[in-house]
C-alpha positions, 0 to 999 in steps of 0.5 A: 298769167297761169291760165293763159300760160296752162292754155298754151300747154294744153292746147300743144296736148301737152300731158304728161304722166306715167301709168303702170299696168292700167293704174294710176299712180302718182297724186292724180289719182282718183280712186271712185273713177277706177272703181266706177270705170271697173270691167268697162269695154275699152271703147265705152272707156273711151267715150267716157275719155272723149266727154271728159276731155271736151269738158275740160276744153269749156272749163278751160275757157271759161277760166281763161275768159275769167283770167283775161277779164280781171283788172290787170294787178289781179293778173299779175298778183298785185291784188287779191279777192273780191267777187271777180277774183273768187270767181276766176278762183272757182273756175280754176279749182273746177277745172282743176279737180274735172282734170284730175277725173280726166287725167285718171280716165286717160291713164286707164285708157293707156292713151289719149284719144283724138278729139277734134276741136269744136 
């Protein structure tokens, strides 16, 4: 349910985080990046953004396919583990750490970038 309901909202553009002089606060941030992405032209930022961002969409979908194609108690939580659960699990932890990367590219950036769906 999580995914599919994390779906929705993503695909509204739902994101929502405050950022304060080009940093990123908040439990989303993710040091290297700011380190790596130091002194970078906004627009070569943006790239960066705009990679980042259609990366998310395909893990997303990638969890959601994984998500729908568990037996029903898995998806609402009556059942947990083996190798189909542990691989929607994986799915989502990825998918989870490549949007904090994404999140703190966005904050950098100060804006999030139009992206056409594929």
């Amino acid at each position: 349910m999580f995914a599919g309901a994390y779906r929705r909202q993503y695909l509204k553009g739902w994101i929502t985080m405050e950022f304060q002089d080009a940093t990123v606060s908040g439990a989303c941030e993710l040091r290297p990046v700011i380190g790596l992405t130091r002194g970078l032209p906004s627009g070569e930022l943006e790239l960066l953004a705009v990679s980042a961002i259609r990366l998310h969409r395909q893990l997303l979908e990638k969890a959601d396919q994984l998500f729908k194609a568990l037996p029903q108690d898995y998806r609402t939580g009556k059942a947990a583990g083996g190798a189909q659960h542990l691989e929607y699990i994986e799915a989502m932890i990825e998918m989870h750490a490549q949007m904090g990367a994404l999140n703190t590219l966005i904050g950098l950036l100060g804006y999030i970038p139009n992206v056409s769906v594929n």
